[in-house]
N, C-alpha and C positions, 0 to 999 in steps of 0.2 A: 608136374605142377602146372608146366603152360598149358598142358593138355584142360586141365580143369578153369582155367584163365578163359581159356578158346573157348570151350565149353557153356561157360556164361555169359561169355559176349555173341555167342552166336543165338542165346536165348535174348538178351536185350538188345540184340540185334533186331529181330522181327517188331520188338518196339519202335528204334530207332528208327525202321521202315514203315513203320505206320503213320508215325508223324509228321516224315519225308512224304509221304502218298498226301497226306492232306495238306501241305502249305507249300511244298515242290520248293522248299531253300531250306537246303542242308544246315545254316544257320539257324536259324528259325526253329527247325527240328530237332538241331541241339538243345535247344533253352529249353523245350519242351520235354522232352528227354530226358535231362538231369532235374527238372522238376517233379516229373511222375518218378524215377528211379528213385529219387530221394526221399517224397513221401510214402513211396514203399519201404526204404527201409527206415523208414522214421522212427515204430513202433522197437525196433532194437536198439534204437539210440535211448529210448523210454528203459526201455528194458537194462541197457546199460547201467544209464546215471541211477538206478534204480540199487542197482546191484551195489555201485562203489559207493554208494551213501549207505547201504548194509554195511559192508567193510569196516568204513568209518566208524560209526557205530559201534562195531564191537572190535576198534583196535586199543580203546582202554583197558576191555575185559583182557584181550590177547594178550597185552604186556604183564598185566596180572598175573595171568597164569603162569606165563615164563619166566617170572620173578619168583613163585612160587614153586616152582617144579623145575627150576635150573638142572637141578642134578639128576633127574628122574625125566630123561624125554618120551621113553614111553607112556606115561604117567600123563603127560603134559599133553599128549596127541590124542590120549584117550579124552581125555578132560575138552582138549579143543572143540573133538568132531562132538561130543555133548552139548558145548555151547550154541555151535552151527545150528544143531535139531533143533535146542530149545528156540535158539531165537527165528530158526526156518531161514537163515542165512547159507545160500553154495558156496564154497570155497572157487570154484573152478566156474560158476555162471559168469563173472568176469571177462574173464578169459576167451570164454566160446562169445558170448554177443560182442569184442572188441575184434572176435577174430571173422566173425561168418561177413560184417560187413566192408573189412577188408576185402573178402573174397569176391564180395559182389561187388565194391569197386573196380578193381581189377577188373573183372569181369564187363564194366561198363566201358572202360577205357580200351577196352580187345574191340567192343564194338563200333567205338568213336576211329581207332587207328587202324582197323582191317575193313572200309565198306566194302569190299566185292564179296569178301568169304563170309561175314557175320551182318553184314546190313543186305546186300543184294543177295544172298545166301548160294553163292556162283559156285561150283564146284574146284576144291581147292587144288587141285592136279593141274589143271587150265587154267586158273590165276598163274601159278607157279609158272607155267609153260611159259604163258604171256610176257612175265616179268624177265624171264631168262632172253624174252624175244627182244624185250625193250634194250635192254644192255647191250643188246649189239648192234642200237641206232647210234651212231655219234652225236655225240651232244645230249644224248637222253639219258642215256647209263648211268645207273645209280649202281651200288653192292645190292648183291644179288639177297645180301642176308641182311639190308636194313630191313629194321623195324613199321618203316615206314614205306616201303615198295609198292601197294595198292595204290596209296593215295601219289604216289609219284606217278604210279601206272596212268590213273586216271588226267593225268595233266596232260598226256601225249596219246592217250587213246583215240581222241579223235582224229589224228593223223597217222596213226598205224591202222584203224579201222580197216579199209580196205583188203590191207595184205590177205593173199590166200592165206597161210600162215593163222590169220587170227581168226579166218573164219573155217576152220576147221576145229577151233577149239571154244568156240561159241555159236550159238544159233543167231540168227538173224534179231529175233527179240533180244535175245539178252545183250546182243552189239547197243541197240536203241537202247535200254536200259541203262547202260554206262554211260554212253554218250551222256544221257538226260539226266545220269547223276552227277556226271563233271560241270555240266553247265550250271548246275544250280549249287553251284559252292562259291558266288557272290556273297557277300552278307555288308551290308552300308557304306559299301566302296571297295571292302578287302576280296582278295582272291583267299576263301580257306586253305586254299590247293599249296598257296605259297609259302615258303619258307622265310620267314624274318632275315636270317643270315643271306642270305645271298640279295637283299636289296640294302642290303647297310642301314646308311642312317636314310630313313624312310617312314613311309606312316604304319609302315609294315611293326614299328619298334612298340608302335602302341600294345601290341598281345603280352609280350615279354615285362614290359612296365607295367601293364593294367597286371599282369600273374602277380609280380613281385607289391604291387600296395594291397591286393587284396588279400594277398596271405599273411602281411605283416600285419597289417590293420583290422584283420579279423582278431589274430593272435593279441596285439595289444588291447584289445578290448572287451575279449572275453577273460585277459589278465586282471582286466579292472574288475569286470564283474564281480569274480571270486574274490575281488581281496587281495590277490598276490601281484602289486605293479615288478614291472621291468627290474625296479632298482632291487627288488630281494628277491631277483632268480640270483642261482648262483650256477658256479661250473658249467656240464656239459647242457642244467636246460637253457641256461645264456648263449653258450653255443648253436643250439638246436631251434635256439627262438630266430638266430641270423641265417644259419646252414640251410633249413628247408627253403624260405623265399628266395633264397640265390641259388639253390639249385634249382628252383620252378623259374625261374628267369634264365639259366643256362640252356634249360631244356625247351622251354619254348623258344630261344631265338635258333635254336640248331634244327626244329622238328617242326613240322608242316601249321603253318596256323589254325588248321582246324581242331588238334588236339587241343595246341597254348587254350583258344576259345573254349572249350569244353570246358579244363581245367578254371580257370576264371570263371564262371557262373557256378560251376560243381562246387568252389569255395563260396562265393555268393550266398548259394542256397543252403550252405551246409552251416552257412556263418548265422544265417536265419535261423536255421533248425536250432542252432547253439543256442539260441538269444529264447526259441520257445521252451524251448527245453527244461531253463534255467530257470524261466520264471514261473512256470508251472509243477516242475519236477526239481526244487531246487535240494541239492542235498543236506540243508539246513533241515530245511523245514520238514526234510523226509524223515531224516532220521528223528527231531522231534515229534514228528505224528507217531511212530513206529515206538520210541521211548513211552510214548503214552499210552499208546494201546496195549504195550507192554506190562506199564502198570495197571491199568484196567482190567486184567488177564489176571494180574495175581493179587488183585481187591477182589476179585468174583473165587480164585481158587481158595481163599485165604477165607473168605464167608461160607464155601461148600464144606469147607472142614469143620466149622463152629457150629453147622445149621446141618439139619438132616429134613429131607422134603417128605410130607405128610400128605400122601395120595387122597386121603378123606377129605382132606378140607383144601389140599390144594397150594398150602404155604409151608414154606420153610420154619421148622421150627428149631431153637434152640439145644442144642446137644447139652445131656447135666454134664 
């Protein structure tokens, strides 16, 4: 599975470097980044709420049937997947557009937390090499198996540069390349390079805090939208509405602030998409237009039965 992770961060990688090549602040390149990555997948977030306002739709009929075929489930499965046809509703579309851009997430976050392997596209033997090299500076030594060793790499790279060591497992360009990426992970005072945890209480706390209002305040607001405030969630999605912001606030104060960054605008934009989403695509209104066209489908099937078309003249004539 990381293999397919790696796999598409090393494809939005070459993105991530392209936007790096035109404004040379890894910052900067981020925003821009998760802005094209997310109007790419925008069109499945379409596709989505598309789908679960189908759903909706026909979870009346659904209960129907299983009231009425309680005791007969084959009966009930046959009956279902008829319904599905007639109304051109997937049972499983769902499922694959909730899941492919999971996958492309991930995929985007392989490229924000590996730049040497999936943004600098460095060959991954000599990253490795490298990072094994770092570990045995004192003071630089990170675990040889965080998640985060590139970007730690990058923070001492320009004072292992020299060693023969490192230049055996890089060309001279690619040395200048790194250098030129580590330098350019300023963004409006922050070092991205750095980690929130190890400056305490610092302006470093801003990433961790900006994670944590942005994901609860995206959340409470697209709670409003739908209808459903804070006070009638119940059980684990009450849970779920607290657990995700405090884990994104865990996880950016322990991990390099260029990810925390990432994440913060990646919810930003995705908070936007919610907000487009809803008011163009909203599942009221879909499954209304969809009920409609429904019955307009069996006002015309319903007059092809009463009426028989008379090729001479061209109209529908009346059946005795």
């Amino acid at each position: 599975m990381m293999d397919i992770f790696g796999f598409f961060g090393g494809l939005f990688g070459y993105l991530l470097w392209g936007a790096y090549y035109l404004v040379r602040n890894y910052g900067v390149a981020i925003i821009i980044f998760t802005v094209v990555t997310r109007l790419l997948m925008f069109p499945m977030n379409i596709k989505q709420q598309k789908s679960m306002a189908g759903n909706a739709r026909l979870a009346s009929k659904q209960r129907e049937l299983q009231a009425k075929y309680a005791n007969d489930r084959q009966k009930y499965n046959e009956e279902l997947q008829k319904l599905y046809a007639k109304e051109g509703v997937s049972p499983t579309s769902g499922c694959l557009t909730s899941f492919i851009p999971l996958i492309l997430m991930l995929g985007v976050f392989y490229a924000v937390a590996y730049p040497l392997t999936n943004t600098l596209h460095l060959n991954s033997e000599a990253v490795n090499s490298a990072v094994a090299y770092m570990n045995t500076i004192p003071g630089a030594a990170v675990s040889a198996n965080t998640a985060y060793a590139q970007i730690e790499l990058l923070k001492v790279f320009p004072a292992i540069s020299d060693a023969e060591y490192i230049k055996t497992l890089f060309t001279s360009e690619q040395i200048s390349q790194i250098i030129d990426l580590g330098n350019n992970f300023n963004f409006l005072g922050l070092d991205l390079l750095a980690t929130p945890q190890r400056f305490g209480f610092s302006i470093y706390l801003i990433i961790p805090v900006l994670c944590f209002v942005t994901s609860i305040g995206s959340q409470l607001f697209m709670m409003k939208m739908k209808g459903s405030p804070m006070e009638q969630q119940q059980g684990c999605m009450k849970f779920m509405f607290l657990a995700m912001p405090l884990i994104s606030v865990y996880f950016s104060f322990i991990v390099p602030a260029a990810v925390g960054f990432y994440w913060i605008f990646s919810t930003i934009i995705g908070f936007i998409q919610s907000v487009i989403t809803n008011k163009f695509y909203n599942p009221t209104a879909i499954t209304a237009k969809a009920e409609a066209q429904h019955v307009a489908l069996l006002e015309i099937e319903e007059a092809q039965v009463k009426y028989d078309y008379n090729p001479s003249s061209g109209v529908n004539v009346k059946k005795k």
